[in-house]
N, C-alpha and C positions, 0 to 999 in steps of 0.2 A: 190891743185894739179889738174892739166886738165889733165884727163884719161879718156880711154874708153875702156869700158868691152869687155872682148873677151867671156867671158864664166858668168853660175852663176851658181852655186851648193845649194842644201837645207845645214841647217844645222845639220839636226838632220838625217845624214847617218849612217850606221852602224858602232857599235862599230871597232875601226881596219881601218878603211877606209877612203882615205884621196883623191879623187875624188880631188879638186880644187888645192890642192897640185901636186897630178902625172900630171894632165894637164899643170898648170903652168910651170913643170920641161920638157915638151914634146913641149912648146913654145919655152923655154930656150934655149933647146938643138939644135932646129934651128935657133938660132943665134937671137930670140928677148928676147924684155925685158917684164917682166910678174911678178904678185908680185901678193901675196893672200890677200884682204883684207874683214873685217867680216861686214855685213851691218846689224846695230843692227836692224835696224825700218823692215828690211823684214825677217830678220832672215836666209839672205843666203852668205855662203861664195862668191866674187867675184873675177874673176883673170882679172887684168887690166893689160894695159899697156901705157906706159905718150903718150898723146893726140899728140904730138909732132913727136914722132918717126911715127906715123901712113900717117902723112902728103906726 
């Protein structure tokens, strides 16, 4: 998948808190596409969106 990160979040936030997820849903809500995914090698959630729509 060709994606490009809009955001990156750590993952070891406080407990309750879901940072890469509210952002994600605050992309949404303006009409893009935005999806959470976990990058194990750095250890940070990322919120993407397909490299496509960005064009």
């Amino acid at each position: 998948m060709d994606a490009k990160v809009l955001a990156r979040f750590p993952a070891g936030g406080p407990r309750g808190s879901w940072p890469a997820e509210e952002y994600a849903a605050r992309r949404r809500a303006e009409g893009r596409s935005a999806t959470v995914v976990m990058d194990l090698r750095t250890d940070a959630f990322l919120v993407v969106t397909p490299a496509r729509e960005e064009e």
